[in-house]
CHARMM-style PDB file with segment names, atoms N, HN, CA, C and O in Angstrom:
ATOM      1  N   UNK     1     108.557 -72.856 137.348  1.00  0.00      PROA
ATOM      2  CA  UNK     1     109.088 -74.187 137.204  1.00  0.00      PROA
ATOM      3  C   UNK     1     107.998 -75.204 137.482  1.00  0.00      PROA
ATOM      4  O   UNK     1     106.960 -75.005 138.115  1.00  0.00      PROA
ATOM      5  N   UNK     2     108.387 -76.281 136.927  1.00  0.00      PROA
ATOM      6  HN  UNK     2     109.230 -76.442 136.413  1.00  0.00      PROA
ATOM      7  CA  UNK     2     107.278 -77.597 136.931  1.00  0.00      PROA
ATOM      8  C   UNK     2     107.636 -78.759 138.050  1.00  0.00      PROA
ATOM      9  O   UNK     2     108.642 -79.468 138.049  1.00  0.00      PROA
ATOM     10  N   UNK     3     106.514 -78.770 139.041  1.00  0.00      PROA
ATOM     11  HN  UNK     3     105.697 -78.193 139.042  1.00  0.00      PROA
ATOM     12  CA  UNK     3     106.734 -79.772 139.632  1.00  0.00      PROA
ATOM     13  C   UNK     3     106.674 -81.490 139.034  1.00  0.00      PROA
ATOM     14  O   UNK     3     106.671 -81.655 137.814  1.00  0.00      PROA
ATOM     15  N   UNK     4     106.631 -82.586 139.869  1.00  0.00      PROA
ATOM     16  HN  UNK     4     106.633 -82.452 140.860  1.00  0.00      PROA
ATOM     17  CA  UNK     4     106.782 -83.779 139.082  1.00  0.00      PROA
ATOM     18  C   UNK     4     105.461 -84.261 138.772  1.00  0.00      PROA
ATOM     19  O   UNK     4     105.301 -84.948 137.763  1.00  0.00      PROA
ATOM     20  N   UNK     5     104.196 -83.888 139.766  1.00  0.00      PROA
ATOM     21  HN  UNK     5     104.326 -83.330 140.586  1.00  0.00      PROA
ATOM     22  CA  UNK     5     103.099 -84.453 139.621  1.00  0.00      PROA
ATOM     23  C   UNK     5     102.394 -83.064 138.502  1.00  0.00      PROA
ATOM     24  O   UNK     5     101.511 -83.337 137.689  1.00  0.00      PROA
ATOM     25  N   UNK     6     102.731 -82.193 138.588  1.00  0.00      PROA
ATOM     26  HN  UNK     6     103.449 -81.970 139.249  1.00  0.00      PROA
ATOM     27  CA  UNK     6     102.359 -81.409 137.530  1.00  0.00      PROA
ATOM     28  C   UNK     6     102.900 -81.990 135.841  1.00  0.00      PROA
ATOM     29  O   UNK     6     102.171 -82.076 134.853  1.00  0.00      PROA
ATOM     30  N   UNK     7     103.842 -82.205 135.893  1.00  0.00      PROA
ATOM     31  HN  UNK     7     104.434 -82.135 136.696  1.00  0.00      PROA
ATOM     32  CA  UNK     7     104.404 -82.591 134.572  1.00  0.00      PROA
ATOM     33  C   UNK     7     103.022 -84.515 134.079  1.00  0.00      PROA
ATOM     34  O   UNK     7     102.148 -84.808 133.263  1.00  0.00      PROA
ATOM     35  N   UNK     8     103.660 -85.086 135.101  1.00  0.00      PROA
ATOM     36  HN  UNK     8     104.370 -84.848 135.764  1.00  0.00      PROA
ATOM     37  CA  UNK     8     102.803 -86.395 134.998  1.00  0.00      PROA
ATOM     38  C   UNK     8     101.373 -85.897 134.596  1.00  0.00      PROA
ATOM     39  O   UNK     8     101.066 -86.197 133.442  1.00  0.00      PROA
ATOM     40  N   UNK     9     100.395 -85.169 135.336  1.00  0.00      PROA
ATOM     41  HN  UNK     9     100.643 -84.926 136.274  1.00  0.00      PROA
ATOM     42  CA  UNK     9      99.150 -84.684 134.651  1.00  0.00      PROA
ATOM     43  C   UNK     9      99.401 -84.668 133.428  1.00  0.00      PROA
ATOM     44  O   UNK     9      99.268 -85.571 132.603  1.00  0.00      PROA
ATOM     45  N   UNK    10     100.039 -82.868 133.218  1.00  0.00      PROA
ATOM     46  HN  UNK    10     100.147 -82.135 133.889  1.00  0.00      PROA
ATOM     47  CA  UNK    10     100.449 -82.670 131.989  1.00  0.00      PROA
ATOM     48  C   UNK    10     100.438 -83.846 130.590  1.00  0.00      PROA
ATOM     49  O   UNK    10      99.903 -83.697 129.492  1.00  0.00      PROA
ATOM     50  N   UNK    11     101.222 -85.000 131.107  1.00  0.00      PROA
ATOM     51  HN  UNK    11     101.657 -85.121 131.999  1.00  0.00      PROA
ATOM     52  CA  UNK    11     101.495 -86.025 129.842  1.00  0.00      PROA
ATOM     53  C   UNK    11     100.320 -86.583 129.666  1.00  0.00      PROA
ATOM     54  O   UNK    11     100.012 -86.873 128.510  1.00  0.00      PROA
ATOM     55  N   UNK    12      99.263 -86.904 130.896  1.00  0.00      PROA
ATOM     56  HN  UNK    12      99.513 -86.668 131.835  1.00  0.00      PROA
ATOM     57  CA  UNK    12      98.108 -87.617 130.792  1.00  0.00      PROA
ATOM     58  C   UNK    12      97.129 -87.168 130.011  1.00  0.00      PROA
ATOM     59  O   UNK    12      96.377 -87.976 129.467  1.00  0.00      PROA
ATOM     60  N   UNK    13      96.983 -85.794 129.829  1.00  0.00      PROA
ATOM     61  HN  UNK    13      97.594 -85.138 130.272  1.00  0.00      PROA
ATOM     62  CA  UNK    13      95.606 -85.192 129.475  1.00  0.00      PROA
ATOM     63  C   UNK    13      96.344 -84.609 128.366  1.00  0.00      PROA
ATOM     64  O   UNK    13      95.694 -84.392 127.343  1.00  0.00      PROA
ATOM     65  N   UNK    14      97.415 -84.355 128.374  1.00  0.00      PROA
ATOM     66  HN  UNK    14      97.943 -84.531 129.205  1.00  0.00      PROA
ATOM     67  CA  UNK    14      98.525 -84.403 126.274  1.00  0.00      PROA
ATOM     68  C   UNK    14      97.736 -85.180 125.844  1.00  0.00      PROA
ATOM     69  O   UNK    14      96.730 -84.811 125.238  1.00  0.00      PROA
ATOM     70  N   UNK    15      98.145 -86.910 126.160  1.00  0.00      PROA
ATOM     71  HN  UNK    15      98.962 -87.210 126.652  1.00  0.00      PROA
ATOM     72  CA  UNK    15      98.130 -87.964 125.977  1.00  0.00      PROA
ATOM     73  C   UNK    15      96.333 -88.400 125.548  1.00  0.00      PROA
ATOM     74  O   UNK    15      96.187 -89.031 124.501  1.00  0.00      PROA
ATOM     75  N   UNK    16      95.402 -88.142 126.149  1.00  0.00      PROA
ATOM     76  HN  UNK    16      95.521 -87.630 127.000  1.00  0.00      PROA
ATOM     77  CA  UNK    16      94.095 -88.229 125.765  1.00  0.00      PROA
ATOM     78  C   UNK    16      93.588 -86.993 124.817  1.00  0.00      PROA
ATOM     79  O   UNK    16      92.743 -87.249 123.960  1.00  0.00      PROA
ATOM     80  N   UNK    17      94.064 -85.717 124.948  1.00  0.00      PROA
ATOM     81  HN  UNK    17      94.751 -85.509 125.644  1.00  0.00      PROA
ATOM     82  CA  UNK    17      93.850 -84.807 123.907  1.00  0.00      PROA
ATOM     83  C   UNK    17      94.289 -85.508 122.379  1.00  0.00      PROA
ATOM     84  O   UNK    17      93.590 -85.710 121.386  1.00  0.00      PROA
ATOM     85  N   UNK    18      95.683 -85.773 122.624  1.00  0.00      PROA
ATOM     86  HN  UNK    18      96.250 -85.609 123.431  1.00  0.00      PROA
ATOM     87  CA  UNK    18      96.199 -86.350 121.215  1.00  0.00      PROA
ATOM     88  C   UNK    18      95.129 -87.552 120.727  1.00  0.00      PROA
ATOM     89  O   UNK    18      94.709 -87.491 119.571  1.00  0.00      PROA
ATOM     90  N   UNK    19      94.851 -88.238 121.278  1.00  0.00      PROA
ATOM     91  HN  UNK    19      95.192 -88.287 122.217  1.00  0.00      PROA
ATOM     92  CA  UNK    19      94.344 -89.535 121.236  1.00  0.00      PROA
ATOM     93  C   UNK    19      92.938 -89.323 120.477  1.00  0.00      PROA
ATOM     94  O   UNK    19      92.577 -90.025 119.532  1.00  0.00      PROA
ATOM     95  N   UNK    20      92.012 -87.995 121.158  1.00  0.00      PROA
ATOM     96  HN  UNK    20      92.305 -87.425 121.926  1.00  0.00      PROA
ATOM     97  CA  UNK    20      90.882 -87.398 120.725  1.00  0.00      PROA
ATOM     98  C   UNK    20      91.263 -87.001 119.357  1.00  0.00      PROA
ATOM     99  O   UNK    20      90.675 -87.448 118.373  1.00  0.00      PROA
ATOM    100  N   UNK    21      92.198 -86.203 119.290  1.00  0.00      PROA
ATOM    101  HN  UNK    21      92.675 -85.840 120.090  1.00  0.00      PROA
ATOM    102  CA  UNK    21      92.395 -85.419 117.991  1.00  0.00      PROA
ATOM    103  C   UNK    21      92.354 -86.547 116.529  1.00  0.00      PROA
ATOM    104  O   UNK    21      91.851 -86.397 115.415  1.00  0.00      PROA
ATOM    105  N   UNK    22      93.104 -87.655 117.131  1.00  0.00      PROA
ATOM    106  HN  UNK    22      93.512 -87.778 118.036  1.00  0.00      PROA
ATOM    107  CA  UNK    22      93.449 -88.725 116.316  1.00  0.00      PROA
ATOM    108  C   UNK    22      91.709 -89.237 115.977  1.00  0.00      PROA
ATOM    109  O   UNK    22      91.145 -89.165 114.886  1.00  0.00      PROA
ATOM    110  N   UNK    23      91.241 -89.653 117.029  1.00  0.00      PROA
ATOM    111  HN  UNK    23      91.699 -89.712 117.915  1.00  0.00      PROA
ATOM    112  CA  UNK    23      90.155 -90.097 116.514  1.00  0.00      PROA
ATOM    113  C   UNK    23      88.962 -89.675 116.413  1.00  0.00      PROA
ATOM    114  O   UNK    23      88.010 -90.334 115.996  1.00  0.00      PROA
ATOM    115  N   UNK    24      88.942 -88.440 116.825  1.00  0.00      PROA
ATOM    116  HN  UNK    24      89.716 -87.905 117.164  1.00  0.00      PROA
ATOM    117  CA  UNK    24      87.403 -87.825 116.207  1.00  0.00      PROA
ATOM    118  C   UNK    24      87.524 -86.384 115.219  1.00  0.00      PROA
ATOM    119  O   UNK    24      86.673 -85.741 114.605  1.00  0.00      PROA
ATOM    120  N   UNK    25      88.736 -86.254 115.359  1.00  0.00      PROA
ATOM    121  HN  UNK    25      89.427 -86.777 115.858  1.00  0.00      PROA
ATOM    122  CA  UNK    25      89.042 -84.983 114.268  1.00  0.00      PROA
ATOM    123  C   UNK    25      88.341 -83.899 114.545  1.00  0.00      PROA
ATOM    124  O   UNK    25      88.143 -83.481 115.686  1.00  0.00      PROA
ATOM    125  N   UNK    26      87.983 -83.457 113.644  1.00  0.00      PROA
ATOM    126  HN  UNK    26      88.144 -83.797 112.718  1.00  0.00      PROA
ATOM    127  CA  UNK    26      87.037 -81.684 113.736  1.00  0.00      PROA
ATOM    128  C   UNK    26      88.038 -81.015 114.823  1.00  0.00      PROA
ATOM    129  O   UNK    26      89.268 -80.982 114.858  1.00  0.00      PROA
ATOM    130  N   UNK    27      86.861 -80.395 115.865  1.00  0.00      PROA
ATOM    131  HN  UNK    27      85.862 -80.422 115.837  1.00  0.00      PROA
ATOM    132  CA  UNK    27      87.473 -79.183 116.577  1.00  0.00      PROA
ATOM    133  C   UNK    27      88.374 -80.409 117.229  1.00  0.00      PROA
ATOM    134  O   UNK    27      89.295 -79.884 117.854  1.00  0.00      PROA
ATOM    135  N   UNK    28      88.438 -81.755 117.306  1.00  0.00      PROA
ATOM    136  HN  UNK    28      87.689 -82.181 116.798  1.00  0.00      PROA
ATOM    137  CA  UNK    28      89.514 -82.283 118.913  1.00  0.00      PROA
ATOM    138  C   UNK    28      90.713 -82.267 117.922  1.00  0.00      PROA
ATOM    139  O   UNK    28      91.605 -82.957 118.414  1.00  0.00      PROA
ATOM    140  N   UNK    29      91.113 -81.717 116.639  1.00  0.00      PROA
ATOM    141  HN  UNK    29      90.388 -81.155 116.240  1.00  0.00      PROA
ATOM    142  CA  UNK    29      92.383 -81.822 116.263  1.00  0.00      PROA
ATOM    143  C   UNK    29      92.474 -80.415 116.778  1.00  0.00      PROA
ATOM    144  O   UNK    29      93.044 -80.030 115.757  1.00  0.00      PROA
ATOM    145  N   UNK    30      92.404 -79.461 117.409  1.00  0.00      PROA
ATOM    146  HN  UNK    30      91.941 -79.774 118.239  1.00  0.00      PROA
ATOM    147  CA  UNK    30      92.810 -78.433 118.167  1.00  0.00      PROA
ATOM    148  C   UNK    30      92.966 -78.692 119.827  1.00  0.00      PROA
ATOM    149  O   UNK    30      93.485 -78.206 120.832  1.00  0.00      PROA
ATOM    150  N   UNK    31      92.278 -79.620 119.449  1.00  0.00      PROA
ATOM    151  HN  UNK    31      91.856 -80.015 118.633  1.00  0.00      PROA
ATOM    152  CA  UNK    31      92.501 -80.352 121.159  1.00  0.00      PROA
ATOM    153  C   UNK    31      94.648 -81.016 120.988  1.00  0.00      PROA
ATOM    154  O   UNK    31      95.664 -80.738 121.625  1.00  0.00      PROA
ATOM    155  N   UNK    32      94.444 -81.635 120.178  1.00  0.00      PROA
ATOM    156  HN  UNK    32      93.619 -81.861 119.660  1.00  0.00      PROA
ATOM    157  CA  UNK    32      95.483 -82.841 119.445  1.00  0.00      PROA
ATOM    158  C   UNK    32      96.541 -81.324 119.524  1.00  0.00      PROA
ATOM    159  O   UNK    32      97.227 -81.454 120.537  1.00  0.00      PROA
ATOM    160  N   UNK    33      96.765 -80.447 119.060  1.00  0.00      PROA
ATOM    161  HN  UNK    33      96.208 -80.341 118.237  1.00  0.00      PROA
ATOM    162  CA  UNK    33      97.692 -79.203 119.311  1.00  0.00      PROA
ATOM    163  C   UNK    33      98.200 -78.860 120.690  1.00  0.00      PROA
ATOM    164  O   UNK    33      99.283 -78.428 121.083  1.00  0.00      PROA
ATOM    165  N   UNK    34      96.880 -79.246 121.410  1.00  0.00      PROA
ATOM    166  HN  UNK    34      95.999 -79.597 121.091  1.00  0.00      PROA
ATOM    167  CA  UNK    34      97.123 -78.298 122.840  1.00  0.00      PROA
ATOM    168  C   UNK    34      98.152 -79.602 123.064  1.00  0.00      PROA
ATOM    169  O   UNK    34      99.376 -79.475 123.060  1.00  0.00      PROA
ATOM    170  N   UNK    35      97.497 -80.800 123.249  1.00  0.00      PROA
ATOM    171  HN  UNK    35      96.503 -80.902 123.253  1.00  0.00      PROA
ATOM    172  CA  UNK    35      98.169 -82.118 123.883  1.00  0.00      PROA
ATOM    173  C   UNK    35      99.458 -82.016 123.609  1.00  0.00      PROA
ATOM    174  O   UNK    35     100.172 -82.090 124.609  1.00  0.00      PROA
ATOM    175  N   UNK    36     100.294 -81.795 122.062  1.00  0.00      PROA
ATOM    176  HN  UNK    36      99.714 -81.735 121.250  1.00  0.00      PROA
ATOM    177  CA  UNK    36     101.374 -81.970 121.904  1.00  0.00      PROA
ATOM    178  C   UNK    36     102.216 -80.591 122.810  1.00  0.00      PROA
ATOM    179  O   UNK    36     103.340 -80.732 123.292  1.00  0.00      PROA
ATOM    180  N   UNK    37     101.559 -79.536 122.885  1.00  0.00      PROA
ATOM    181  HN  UNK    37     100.646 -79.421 122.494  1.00  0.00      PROA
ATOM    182  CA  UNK    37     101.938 -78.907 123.681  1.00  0.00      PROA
ATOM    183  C   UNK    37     102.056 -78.868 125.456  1.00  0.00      PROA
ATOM    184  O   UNK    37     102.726 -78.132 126.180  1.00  0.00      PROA
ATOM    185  N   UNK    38     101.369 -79.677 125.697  1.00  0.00      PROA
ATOM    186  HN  UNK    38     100.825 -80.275 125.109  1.00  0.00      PROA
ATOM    187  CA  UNK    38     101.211 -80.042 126.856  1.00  0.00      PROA
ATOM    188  C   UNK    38     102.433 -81.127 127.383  1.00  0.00      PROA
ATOM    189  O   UNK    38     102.977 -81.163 128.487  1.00  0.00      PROA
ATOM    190  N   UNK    39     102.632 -81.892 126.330  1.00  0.00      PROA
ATOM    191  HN  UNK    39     102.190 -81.863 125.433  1.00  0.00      PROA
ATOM    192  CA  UNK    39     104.084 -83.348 126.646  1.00  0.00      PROA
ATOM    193  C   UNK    39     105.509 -82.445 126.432  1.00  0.00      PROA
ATOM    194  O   UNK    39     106.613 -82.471 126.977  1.00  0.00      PROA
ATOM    195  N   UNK    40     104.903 -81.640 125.359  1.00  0.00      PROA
ATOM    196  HN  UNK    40     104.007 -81.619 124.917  1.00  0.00      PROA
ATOM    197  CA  UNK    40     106.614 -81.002 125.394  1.00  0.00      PROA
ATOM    198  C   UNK    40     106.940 -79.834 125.910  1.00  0.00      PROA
ATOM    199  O   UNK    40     108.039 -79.342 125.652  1.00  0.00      PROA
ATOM    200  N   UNK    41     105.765 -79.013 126.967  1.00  0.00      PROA
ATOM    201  HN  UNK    41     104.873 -79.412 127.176  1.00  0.00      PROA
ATOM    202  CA  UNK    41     106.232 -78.576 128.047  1.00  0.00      PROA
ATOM    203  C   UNK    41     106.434 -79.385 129.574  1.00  0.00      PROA
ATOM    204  O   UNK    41     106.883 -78.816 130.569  1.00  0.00      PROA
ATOM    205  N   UNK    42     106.082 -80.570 129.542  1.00  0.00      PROA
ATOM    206  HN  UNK    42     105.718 -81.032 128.733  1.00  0.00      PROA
ATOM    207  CA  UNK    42     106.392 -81.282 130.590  1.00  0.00      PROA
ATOM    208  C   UNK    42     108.134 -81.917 130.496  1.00  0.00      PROA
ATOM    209  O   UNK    42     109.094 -81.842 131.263  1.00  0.00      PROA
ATOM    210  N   UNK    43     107.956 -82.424 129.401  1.00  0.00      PROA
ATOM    211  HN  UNK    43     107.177 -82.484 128.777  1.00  0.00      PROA
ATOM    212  CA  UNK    43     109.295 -82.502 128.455  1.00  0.00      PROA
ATOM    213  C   UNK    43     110.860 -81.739 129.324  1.00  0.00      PROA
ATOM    214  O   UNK    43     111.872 -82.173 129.875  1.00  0.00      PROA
ATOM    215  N   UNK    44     110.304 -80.504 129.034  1.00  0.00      PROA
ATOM    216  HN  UNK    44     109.482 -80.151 128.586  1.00  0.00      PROA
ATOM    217  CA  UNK    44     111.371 -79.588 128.753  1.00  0.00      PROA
ATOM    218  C   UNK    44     111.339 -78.591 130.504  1.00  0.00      PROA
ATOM    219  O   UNK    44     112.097 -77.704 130.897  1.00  0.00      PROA
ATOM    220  N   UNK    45     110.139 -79.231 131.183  1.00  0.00      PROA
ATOM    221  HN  UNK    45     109.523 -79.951 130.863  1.00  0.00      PROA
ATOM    222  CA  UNK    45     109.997 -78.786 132.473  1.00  0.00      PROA
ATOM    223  C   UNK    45     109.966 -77.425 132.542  1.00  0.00      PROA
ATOM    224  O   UNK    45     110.655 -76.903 133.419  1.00  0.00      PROA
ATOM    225  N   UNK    46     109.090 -76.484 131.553  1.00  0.00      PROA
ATOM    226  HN  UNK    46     108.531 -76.908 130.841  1.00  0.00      PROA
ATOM    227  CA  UNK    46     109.166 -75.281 131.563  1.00  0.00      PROA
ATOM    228  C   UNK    46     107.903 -74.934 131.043  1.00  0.00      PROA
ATOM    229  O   UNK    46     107.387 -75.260 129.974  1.00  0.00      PROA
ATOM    230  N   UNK    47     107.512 -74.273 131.893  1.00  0.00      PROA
ATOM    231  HN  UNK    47     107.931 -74.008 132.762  1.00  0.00      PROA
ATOM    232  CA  UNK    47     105.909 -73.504 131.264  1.00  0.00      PROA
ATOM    233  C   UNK    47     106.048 -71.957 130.860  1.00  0.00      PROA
ATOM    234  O   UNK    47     106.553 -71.235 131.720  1.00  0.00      PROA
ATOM    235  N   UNK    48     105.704 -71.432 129.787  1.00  0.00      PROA
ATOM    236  HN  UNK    48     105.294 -72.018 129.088  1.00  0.00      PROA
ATOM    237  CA  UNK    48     105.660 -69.820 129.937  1.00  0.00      PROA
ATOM    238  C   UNK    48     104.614 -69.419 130.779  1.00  0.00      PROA
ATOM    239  O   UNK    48     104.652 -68.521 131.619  1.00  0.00      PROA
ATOM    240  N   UNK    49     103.630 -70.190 130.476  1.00  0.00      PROA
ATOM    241  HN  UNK    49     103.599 -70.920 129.793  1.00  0.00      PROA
ATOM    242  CA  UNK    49     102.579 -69.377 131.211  1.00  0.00      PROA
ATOM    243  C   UNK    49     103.016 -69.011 132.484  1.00  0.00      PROA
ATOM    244  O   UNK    49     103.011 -67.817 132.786  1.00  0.00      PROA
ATOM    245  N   UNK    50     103.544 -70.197 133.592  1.00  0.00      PROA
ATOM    246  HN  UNK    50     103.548 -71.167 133.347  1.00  0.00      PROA
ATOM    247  CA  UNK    50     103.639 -70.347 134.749  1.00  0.00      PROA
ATOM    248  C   UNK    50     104.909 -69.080 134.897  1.00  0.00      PROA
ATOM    249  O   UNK    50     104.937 -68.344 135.883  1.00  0.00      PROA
ATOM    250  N   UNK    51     105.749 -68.990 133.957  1.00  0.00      PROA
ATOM    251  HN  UNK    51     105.726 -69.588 133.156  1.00  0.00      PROA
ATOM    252  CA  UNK    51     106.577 -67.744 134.158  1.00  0.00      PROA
ATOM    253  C   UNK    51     106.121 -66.700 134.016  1.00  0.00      PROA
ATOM    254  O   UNK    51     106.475 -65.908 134.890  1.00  0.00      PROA
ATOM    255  N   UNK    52     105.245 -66.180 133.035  1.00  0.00      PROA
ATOM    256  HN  UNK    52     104.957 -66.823 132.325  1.00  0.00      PROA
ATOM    257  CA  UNK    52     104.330 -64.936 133.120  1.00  0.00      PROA
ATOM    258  C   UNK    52     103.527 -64.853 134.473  1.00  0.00      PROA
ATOM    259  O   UNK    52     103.522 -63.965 135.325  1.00  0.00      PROA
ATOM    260  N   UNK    53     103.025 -65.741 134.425  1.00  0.00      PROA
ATOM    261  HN  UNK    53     103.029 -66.462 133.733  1.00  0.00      PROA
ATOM    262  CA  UNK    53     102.215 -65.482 135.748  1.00  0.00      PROA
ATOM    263  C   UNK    53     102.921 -65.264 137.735  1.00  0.00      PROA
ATOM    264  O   UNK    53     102.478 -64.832 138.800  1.00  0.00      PROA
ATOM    265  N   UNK    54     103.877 -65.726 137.351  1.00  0.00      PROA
ATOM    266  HN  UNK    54     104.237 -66.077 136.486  1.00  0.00      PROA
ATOM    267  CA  UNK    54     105.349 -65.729 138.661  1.00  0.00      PROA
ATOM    268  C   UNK    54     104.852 -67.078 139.755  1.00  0.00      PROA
ATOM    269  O   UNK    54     105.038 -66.968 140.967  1.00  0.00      PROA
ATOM    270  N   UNK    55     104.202 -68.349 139.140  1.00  0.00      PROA
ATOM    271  HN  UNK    55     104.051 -68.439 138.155  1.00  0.00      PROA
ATOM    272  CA  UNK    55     104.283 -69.274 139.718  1.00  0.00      PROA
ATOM    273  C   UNK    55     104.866 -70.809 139.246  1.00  0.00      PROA
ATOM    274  O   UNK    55     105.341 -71.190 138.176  1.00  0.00      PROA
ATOM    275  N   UNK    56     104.598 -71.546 140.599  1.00  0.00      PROA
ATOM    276  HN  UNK    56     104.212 -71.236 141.468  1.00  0.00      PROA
ATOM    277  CA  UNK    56     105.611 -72.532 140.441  1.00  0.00      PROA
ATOM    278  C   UNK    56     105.121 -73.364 141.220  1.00  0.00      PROA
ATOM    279  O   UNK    56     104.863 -73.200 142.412  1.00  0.00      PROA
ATOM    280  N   UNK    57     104.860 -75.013 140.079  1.00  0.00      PROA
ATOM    281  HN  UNK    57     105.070 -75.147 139.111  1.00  0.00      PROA
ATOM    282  CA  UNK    57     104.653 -75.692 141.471  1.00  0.00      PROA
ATOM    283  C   UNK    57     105.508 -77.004 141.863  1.00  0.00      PROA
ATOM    284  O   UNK    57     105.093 -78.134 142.124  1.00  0.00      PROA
ATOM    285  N   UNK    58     106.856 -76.500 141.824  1.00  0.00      PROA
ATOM    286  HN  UNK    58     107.194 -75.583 141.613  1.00  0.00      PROA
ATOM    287  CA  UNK    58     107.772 -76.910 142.370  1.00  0.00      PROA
ATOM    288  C   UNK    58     107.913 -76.958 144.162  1.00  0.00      PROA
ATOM    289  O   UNK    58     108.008 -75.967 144.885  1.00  0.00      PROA
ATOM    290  N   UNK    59     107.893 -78.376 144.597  1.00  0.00      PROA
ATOM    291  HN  UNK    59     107.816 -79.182 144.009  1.00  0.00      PROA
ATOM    292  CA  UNK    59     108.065 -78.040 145.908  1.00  0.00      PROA
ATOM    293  C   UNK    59     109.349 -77.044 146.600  1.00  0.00      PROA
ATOM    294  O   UNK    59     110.539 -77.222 146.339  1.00  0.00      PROA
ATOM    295  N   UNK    60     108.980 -76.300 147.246  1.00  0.00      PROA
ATOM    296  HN  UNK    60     108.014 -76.155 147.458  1.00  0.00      PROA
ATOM    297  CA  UNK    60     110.309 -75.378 147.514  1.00  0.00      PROA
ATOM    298  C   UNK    60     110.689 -76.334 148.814  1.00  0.00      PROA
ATOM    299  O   UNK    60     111.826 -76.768 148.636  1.00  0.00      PROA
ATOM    300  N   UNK    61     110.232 -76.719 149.826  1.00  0.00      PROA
ATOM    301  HN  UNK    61     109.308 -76.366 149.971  1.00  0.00      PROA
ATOM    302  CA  UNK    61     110.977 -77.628 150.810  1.00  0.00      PROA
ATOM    303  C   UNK    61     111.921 -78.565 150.094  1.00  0.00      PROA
ATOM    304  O   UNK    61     113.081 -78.684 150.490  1.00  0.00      PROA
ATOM    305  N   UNK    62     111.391 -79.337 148.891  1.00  0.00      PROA
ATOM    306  HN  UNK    62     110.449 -79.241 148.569  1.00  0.00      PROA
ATOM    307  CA  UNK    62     112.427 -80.579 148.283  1.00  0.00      PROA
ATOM    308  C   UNK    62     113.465 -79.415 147.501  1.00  0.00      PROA
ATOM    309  O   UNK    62     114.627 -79.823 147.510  1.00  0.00      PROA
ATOM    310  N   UNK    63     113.333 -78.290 146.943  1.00  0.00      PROA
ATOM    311  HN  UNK    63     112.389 -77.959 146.936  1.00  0.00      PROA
ATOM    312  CA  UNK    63     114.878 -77.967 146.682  1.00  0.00      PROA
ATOM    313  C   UNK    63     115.757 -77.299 147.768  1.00  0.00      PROA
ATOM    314  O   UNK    63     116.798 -76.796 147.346  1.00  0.00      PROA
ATOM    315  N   UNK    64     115.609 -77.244 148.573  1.00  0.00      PROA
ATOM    316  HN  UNK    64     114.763 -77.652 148.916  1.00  0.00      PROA
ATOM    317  CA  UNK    64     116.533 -76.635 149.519  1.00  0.00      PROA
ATOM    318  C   UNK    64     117.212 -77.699 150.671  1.00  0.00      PROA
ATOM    319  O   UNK    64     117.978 -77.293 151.546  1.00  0.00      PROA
ATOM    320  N   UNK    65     116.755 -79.296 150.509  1.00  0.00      PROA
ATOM    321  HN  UNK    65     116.133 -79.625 149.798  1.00  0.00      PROA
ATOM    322  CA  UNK    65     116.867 -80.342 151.151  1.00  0.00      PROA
ATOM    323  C   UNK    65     118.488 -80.936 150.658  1.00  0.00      PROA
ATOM    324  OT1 UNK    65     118.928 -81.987 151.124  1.00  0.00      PROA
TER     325      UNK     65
END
């Protein structure tokens, strides 16, 4: 699971990948892929990776509060 400051990164460096892709093209439109992937796993608050791997950086103190 995705914490909140993880997701916020996430949109930031989407957000400048896309931005690259847009304006310098070549290899940063593979950048421009990752980015959109990056907002709409923040999006949807779900990473596979982070599930394959069995982490989380969800605070566990704030869900049990």
């Amino acid at each position: 699971m995705m914490g909140f400051w993880d997701a916020v990164v996430r949109v930031l460096i989407g957000v400048i990948f896309i931005w690259l892709g847009i304006e310098k093209g070549g290899v940063f439109e593979i950048a421009q892929i990752v980015g959109f992937v990056l907002i709409f796993t923040s999006i949807i608050s779900f990473c596979p990776l982070y599930k394959l791997a069995g982490i989380s950086s969800r605070c566990e103190e704030c869900e049990t509060a």
